[in-house]
BAFI-3210 file (N, C-alpha, C; in Angstrom, 3 decimals, decimal comma, padded with zeros to 6 digits):
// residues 239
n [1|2|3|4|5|6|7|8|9|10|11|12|13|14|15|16|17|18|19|20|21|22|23|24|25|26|27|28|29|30|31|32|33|34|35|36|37|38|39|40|41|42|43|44|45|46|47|48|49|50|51|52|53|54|55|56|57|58|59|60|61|62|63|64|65|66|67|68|69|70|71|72|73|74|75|76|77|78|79|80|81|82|83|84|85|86|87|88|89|90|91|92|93|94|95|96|97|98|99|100|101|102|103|104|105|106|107|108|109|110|111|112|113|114|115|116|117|118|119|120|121|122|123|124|125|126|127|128|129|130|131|132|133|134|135|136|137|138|139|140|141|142|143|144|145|146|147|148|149|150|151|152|153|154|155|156|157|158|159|160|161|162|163|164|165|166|167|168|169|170|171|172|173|174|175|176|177|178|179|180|181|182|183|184|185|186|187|188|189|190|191|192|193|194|195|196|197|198|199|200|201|202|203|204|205|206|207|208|209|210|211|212|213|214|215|216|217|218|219|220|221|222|223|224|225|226|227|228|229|230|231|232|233|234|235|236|237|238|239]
n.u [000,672|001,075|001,398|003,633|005,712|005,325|006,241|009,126|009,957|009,129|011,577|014,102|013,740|014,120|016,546|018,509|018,313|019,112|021,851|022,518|022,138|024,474|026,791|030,476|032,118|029,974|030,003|032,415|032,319|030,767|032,036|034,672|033,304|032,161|034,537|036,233|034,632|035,065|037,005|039,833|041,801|043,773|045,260|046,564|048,031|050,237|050,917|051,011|051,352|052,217|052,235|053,345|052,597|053,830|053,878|055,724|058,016|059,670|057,655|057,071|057,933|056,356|056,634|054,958|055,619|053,678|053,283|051,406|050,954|053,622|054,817|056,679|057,515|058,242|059,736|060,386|061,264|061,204|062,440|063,366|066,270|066,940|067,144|066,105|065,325|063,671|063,627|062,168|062,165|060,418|061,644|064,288|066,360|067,258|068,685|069,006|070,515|069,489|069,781|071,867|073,315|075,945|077,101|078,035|078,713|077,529|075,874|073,615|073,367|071,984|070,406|068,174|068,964|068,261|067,139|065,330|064,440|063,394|061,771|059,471|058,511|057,185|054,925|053,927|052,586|051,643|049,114|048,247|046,858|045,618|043,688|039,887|040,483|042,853|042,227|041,332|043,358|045,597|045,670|044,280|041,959|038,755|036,468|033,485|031,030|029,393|029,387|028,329|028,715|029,413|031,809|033,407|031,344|030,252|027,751|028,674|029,543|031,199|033,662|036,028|039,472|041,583|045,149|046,756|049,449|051,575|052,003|051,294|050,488|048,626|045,404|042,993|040,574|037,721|035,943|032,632|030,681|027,308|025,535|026,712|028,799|031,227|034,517|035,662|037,400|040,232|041,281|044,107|045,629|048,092|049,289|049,585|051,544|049,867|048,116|045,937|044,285|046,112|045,057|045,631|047,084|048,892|047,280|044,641|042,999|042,039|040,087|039,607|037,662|037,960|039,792|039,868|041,765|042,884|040,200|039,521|038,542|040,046|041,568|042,150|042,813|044,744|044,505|046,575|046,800|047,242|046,202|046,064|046,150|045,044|046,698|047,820|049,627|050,150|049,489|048,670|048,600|046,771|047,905]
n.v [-070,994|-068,175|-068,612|-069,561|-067,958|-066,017|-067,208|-067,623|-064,886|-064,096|-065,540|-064,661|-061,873|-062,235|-063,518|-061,523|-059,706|-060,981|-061,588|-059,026|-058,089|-059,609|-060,199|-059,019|-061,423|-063,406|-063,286|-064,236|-066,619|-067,523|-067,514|-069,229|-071,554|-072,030|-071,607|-074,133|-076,150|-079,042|-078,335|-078,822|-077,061|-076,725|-078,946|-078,815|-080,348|-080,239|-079,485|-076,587|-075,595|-072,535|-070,315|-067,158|-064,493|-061,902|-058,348|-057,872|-058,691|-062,196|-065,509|-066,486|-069,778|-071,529|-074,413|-074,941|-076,347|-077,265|-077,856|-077,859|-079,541|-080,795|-078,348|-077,305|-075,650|-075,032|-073,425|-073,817|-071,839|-070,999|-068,865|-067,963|-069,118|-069,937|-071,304|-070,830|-071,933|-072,391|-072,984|-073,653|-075,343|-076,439|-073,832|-073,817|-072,650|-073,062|-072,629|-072,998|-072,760|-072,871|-076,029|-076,528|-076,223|-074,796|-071,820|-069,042|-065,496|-063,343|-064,631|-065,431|-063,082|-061,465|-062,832|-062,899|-065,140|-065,967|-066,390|-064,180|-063,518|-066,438|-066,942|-064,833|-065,731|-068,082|-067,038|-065,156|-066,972|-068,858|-067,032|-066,038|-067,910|-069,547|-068,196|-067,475|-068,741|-068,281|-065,805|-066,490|-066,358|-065,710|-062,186|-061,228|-058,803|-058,534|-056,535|-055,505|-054,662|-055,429|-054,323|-053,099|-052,913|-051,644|-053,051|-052,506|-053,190|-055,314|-056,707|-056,335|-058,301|-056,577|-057,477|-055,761|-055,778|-055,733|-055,622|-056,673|-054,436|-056,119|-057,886|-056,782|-053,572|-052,774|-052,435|-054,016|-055,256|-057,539|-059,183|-060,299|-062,955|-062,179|-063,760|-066,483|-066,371|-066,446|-065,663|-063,086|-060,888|-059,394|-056,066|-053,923|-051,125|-049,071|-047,465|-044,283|-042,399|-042,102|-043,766|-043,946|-044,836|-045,230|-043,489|-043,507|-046,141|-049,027|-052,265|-054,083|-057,254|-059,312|-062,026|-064,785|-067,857|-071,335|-073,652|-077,247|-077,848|-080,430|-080,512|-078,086|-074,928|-072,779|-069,443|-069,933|-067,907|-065,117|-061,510|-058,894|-055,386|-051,783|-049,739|-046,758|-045,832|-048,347|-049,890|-052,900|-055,119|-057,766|-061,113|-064,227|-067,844|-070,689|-074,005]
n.w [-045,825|-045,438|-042,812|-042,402|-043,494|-041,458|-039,606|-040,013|-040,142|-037,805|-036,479|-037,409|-037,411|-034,023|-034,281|-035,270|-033,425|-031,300|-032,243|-031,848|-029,021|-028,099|-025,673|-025,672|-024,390|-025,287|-027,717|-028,873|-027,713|-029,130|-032,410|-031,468|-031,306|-033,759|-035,231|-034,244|-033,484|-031,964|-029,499|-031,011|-031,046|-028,529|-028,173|-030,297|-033,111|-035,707|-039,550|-041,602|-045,060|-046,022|-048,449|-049,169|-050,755|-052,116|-053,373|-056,057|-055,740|-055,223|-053,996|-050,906|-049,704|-047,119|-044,780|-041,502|-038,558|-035,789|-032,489|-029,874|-027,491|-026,545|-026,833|-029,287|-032,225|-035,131|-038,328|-041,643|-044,563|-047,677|-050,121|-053,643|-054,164|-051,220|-048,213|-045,263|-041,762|-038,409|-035,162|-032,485|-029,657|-026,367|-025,705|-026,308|-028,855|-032,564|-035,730|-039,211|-042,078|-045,658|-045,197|-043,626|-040,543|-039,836|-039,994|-041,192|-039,449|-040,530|-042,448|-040,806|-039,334|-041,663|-042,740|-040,400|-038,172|-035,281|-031,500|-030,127|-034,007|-033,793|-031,965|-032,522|-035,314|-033,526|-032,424|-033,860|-035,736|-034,385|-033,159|-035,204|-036,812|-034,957|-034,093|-033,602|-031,385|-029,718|-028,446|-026,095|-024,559|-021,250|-020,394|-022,501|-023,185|-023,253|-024,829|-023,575|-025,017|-028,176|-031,361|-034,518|-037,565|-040,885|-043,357|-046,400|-047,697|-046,512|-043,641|-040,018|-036,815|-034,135|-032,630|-029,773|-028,968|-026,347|-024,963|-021,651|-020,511|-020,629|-022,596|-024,904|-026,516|-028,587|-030,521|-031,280|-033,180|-033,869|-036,859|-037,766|-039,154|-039,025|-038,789|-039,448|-037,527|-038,326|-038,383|-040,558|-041,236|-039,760|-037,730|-036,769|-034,820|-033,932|-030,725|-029,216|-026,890|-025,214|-025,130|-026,635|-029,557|-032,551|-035,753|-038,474|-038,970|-038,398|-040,069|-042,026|-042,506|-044,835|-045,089|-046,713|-047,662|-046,650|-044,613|-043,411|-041,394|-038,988|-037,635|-037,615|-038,470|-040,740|-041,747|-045,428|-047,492|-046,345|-047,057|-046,852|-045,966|-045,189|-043,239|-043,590|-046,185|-047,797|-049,221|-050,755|-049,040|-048,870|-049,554|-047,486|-048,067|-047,295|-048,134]
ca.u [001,866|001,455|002,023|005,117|006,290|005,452|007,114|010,353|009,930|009,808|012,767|014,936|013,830|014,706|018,010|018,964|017,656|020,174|023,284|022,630|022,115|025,266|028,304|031,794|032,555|029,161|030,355|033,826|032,056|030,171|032,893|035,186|032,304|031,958|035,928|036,851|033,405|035,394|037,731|040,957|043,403|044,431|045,870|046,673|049,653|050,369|051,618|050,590|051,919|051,758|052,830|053,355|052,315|054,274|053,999|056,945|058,651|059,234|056,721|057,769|056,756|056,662|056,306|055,451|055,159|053,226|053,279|051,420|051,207|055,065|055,913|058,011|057,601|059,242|059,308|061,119|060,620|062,137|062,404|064,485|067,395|067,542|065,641|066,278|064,942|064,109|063,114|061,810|061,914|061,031|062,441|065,158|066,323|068,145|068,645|069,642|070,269|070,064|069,689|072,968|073,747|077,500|076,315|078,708|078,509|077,390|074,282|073,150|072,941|071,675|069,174|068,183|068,638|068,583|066,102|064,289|063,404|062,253|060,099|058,672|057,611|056,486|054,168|052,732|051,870|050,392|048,520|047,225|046,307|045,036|042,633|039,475|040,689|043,824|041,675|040,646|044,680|045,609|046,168|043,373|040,783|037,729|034,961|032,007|030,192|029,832|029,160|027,893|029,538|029,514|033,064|033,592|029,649|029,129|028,083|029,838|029,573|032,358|034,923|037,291|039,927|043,291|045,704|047,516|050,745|052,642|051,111|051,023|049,892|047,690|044,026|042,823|038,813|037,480|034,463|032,217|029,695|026,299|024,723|027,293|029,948|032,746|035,761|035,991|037,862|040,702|042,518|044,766|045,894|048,904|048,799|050,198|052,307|049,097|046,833|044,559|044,573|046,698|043,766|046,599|048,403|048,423|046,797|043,372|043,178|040,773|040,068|038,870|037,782|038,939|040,444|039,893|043,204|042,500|038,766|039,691|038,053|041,075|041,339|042,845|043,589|044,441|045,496|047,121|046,516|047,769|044,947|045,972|045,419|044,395|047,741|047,975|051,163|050,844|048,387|049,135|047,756|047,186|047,669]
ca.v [-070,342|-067,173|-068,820|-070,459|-066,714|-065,175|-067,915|-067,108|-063,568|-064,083|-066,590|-064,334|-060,824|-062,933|-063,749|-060,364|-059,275|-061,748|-060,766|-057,230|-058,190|-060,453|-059,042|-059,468|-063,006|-064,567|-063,190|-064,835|-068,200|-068,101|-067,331|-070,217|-072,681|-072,037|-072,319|-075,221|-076,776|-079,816|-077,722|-079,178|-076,215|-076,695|-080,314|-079,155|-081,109|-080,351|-078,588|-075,596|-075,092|-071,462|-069,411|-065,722|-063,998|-060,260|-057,553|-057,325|-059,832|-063,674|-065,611|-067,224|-070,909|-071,982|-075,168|-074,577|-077,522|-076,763|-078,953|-077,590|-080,115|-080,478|-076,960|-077,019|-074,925|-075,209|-072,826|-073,887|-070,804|-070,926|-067,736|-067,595|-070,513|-069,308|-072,088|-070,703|-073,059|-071,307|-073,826|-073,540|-076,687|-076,328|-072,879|-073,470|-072,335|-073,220|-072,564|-074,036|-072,229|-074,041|-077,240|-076,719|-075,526|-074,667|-070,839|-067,529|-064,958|-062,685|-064,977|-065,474|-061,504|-061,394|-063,915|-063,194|-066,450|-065,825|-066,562|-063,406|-063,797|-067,752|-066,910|-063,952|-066,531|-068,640|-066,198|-064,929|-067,851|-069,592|-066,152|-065,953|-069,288|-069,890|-067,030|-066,478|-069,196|-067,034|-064,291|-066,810|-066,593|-064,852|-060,851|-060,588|-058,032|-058,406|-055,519|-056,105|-054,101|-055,548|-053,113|-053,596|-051,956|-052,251|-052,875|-053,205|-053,496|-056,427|-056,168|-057,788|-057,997|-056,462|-057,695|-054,807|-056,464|-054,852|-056,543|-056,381|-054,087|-057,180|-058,577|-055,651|-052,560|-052,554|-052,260|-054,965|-055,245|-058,683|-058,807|-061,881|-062,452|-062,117|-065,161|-067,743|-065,763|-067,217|-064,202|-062,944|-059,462|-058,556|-055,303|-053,238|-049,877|-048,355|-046,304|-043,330|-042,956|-042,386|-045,188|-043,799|-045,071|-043,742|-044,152|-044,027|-046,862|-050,367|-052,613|-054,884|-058,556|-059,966|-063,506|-065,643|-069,392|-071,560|-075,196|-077,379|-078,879|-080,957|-080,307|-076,105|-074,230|-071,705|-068,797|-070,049|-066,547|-063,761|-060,551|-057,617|-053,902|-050,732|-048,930|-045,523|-045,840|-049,502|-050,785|-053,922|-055,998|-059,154|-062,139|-065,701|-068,634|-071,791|-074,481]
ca.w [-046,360|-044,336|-041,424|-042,095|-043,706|-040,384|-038,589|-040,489|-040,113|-036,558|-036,298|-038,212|-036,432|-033,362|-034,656|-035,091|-031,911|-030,362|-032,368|-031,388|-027,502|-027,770|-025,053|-026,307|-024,727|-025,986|-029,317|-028,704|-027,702|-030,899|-032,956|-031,184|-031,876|-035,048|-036,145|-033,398|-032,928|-031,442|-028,973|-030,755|-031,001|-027,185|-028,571|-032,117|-034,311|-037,349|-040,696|-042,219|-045,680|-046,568|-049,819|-048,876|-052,362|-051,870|-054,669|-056,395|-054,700|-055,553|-053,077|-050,071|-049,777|-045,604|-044,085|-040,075|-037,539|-034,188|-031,424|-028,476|-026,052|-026,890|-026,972|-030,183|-033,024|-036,461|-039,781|-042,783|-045,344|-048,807|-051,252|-054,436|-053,018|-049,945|-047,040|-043,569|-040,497|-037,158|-034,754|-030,543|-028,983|-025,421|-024,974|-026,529|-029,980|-033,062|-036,952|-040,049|-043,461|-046,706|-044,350|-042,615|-038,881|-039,849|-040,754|-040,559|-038,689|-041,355|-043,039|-039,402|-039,349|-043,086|-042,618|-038,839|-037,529|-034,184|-030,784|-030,956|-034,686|-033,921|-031,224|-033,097|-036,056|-033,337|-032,077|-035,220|-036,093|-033,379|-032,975|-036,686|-037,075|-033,762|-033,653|-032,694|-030,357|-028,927|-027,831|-024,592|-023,385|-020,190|-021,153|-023,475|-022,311|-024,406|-024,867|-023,530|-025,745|-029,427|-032,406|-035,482|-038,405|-042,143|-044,119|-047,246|-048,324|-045,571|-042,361|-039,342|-035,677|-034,279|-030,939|-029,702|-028,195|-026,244|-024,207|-020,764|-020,795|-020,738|-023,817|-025,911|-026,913|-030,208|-030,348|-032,515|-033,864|-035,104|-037,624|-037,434|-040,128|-037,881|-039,247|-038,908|-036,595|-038,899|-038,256|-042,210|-040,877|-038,741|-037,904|-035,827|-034,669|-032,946|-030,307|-029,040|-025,508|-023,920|-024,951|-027,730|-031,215|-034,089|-036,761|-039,552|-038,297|-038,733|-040,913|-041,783|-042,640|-045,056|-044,609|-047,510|-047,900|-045,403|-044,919|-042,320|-040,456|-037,542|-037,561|-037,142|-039,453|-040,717|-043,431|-046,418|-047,657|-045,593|-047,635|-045,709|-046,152|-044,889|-043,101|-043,858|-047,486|-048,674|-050,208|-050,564|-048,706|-049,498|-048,957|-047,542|-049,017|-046,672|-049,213]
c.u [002,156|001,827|003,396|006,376|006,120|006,124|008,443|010,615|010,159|010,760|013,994|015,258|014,665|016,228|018,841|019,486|019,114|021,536|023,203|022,847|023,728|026,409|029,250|032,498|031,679|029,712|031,415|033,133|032,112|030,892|033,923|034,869|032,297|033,662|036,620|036,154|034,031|036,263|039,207|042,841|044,328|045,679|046,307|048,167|049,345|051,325|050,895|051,480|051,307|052,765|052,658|053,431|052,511|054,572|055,037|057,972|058,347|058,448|057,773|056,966|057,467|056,309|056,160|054,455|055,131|052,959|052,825|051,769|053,404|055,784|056,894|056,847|058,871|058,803|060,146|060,807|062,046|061,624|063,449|065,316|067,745|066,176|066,588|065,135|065,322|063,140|062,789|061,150|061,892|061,442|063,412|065,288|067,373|067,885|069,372|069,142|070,807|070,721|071,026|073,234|074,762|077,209|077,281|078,122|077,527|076,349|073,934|072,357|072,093|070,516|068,100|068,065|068,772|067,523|065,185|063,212|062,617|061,312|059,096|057,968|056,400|054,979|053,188|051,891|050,940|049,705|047,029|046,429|045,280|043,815|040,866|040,247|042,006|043,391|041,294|042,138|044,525|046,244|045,317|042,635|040,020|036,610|033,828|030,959|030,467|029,074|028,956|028,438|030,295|031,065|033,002|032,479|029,382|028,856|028,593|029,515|031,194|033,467|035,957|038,047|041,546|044,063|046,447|049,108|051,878|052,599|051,271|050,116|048,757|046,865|043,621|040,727|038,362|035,886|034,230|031,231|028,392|025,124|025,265|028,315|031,139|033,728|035,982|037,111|038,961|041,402|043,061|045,207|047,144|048,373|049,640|051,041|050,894|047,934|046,096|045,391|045,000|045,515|044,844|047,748|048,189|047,783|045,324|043,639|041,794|040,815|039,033|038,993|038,258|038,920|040,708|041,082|042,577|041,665|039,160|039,341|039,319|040,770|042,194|043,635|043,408|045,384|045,713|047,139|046,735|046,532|044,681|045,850|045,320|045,531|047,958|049,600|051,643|049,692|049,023|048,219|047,952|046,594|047,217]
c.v [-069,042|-067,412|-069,284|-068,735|-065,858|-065,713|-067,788|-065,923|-063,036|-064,261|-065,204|-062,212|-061,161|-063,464|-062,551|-059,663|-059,863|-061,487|-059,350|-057,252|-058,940|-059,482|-059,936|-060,961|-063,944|-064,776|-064,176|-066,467|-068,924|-068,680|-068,967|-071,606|-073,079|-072,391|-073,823|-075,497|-078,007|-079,659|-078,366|-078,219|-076,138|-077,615|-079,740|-079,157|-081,398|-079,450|-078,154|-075,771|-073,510|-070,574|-067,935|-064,730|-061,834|-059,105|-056,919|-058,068|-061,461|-064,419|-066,737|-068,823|-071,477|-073,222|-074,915|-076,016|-076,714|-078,049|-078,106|-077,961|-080,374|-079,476|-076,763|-076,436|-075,356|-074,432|-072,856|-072,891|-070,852|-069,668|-068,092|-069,462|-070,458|-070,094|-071,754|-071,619|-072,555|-072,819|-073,714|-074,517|-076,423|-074,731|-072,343|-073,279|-072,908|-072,709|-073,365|-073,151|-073,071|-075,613|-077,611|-076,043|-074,650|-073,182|-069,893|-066,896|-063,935|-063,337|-065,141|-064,078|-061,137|-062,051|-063,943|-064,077|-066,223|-065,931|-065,663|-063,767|-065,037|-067,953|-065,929|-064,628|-067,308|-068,007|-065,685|-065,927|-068,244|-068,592|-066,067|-067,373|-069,949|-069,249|-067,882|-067,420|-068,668|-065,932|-064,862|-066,947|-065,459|-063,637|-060,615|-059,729|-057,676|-057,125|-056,034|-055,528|-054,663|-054,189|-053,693|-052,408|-052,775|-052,183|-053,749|-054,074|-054,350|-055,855|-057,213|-057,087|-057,512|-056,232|-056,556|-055,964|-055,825|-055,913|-055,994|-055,381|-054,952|-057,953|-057,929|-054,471|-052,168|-052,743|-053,133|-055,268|-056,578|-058,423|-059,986|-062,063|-062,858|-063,235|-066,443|-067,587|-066,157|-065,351|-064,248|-061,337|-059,751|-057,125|-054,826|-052,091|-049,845|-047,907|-045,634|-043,769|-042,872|-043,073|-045,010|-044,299|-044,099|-044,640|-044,338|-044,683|-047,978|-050,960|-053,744|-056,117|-058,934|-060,965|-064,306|-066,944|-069,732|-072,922|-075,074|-078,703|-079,416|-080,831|-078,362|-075,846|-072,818|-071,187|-069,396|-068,726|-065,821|-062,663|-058,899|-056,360|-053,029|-050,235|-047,425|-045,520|-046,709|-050,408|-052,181|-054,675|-056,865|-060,009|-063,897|-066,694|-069,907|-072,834|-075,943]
c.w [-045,616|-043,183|-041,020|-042,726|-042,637|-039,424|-038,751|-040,514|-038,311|-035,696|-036,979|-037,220|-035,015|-033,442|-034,662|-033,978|-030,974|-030,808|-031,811|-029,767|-027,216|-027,026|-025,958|-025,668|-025,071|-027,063|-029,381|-028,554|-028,822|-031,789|-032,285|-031,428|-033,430|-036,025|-035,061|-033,129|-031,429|-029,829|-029,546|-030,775|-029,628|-027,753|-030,142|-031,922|-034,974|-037,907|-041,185|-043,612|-046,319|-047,695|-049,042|-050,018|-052,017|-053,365|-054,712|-056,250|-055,005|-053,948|-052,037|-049,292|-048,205|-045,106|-042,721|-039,441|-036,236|-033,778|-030,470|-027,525|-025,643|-026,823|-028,548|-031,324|-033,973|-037,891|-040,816|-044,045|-046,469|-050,029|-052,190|-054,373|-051,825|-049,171|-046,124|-043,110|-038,981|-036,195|-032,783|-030,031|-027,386|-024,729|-025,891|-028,001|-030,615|-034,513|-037,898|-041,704|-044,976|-046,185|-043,861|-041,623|-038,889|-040,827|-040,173|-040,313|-039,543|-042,054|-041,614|-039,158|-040,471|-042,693|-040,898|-038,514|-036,281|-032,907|-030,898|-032,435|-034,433|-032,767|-032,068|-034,618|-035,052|-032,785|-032,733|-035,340|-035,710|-033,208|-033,785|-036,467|-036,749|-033,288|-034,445|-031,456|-029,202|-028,103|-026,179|-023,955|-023,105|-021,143|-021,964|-022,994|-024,154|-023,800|-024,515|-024,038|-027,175|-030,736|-033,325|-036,518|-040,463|-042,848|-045,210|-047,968|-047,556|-044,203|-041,318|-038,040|-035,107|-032,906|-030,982|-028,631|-027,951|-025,180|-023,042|-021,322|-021,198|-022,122|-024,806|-025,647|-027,712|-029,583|-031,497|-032,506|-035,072|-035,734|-037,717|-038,582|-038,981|-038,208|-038,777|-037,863|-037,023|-038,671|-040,074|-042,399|-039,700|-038,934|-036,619|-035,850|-033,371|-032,283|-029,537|-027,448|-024,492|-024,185|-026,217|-029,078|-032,025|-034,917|-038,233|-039,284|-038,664|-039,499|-040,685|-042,716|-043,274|-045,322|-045,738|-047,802|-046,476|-046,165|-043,547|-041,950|-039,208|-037,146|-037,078|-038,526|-039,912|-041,767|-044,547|-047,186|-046,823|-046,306|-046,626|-046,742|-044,930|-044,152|-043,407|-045,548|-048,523|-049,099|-049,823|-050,257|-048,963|-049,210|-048,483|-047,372|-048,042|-047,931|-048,931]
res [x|x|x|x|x|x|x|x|x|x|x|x|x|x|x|x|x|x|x|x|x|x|x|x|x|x|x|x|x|x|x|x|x|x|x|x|x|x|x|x|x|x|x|x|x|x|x|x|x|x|x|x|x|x|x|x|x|x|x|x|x|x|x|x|x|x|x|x|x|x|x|x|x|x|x|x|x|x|x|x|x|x|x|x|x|x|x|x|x|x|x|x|x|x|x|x|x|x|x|x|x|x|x|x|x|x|x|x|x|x|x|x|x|x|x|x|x|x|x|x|x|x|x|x|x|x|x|x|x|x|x|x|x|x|x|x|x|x|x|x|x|x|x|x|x|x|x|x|x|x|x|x|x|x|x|x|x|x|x|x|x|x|x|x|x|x|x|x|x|x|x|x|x|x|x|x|x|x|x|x|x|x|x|x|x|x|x|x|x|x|x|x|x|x|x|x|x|x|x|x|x|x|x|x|x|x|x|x|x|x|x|x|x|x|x|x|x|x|x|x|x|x|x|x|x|x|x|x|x|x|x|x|x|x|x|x|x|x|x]
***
């Protein structure tokens, strides 16, 4: 019995040892392994349905179709009576409010239907969704130093990750749990005109449960917060 308690004592020190030594794209491997064991988010098709649960605010229930290998994108989002339809087939764009095309000038403006906003869904999305596996497209620049750092009573390994000028700006920090490397944390930070972080800026992402689409391990909840002083924004619910 002692031997098999020193053999687990060793195994486990050893485990440690190795999250602590890990650089920032082992971590990233890990992490990729662990939510896309299979590699299929290159190839992923499908539907998301997500609820967007906003305080104060009636919730917003989304259907979104991704097509990679296809290129198209699709987000049907209904609040109240009101279903806008932003769609990027290709490149190209279109809309559809309350499932008709034939839209004035004035709900068009009201509603932004317009290329901008339906790439900027498509983007989120495939971003959120897609992550940790997003972090391996061109423009990422990963840390090669990982950190370890307690939030929120757990502790978590922790990826800095910034991006090409072209890409963006923000400073974004994933948290991994250091056992299984599942991502249970994200956040982000502005930053100023000359590079450094605004620390009261942007917001953090906590990631609970998951559900697995297409063999991808995804968060089921992710609720959003303020970083400068906690408030809660909203959470969305993959259903």
């Amino acid at each position: 019995m002692k031997t098999l308690h020193l053999i687990l004592a060793v195994l486990f020190i050893t485990g440690q040892l190795f999250s602590q030594n890990l650089t920032g794209p082992q971590l990233l491997d890990k992490a990729v392994t662990y939510h896309d064991p299979d590699g299929h988010w290159a190839t992923f098709k499908g539907t998301l349905k997500v609820t967007m649960e906003t305080p104060d605010k009636l919730s917003r229930h989304s259907d979104i179709r991704i097509d990679l290998p296809n290129e198209f994108f699709q987000v049907t989002a209904t609040r109240d009576t009101i279903t806008t339809t932003l769609i990027v087939d290709k490149g190209n764009c279109s809309f559809a409010l309350n499932n008709s095309e034939d839209i004035s000038e004035e709900d068009i403006k009201k509603h932004g239907l317009n290329c901008e906003s339906a790439n900027l869904y498509k983007d989120y999305y495939t971003y959120l969704y897609g992550l940790p596996m997003k972090l391996k497209d061109p423009g990422t620049v990963i840390d090669p130093k990982v950190e370890k750092k307690t939030f929120k009573g757990k502790d978590y390994l922790i990826l800095k990750v910034t991006y090409d000028d072209s890409v963006g700006s923000d400073i974004w920090y994933f948290y991994f749990n250091p056992e299984t490397y599942a991502m249970e944390v994200y956040q982000f930070f502005r930053t100023d005109e000359n590079g450094h972080q605004k620390n009261d800026s942007g917001e953090y992402i906590l990631l609970t449960e998951e559900k697995v689409i297409n063999g991808i391990k995804m968060p089921k909840n992710r609720a959003w917060y303020y970083n400068k002083d906690n408030t809660l924004l909203g959470t969305d619910v993959l259903n």
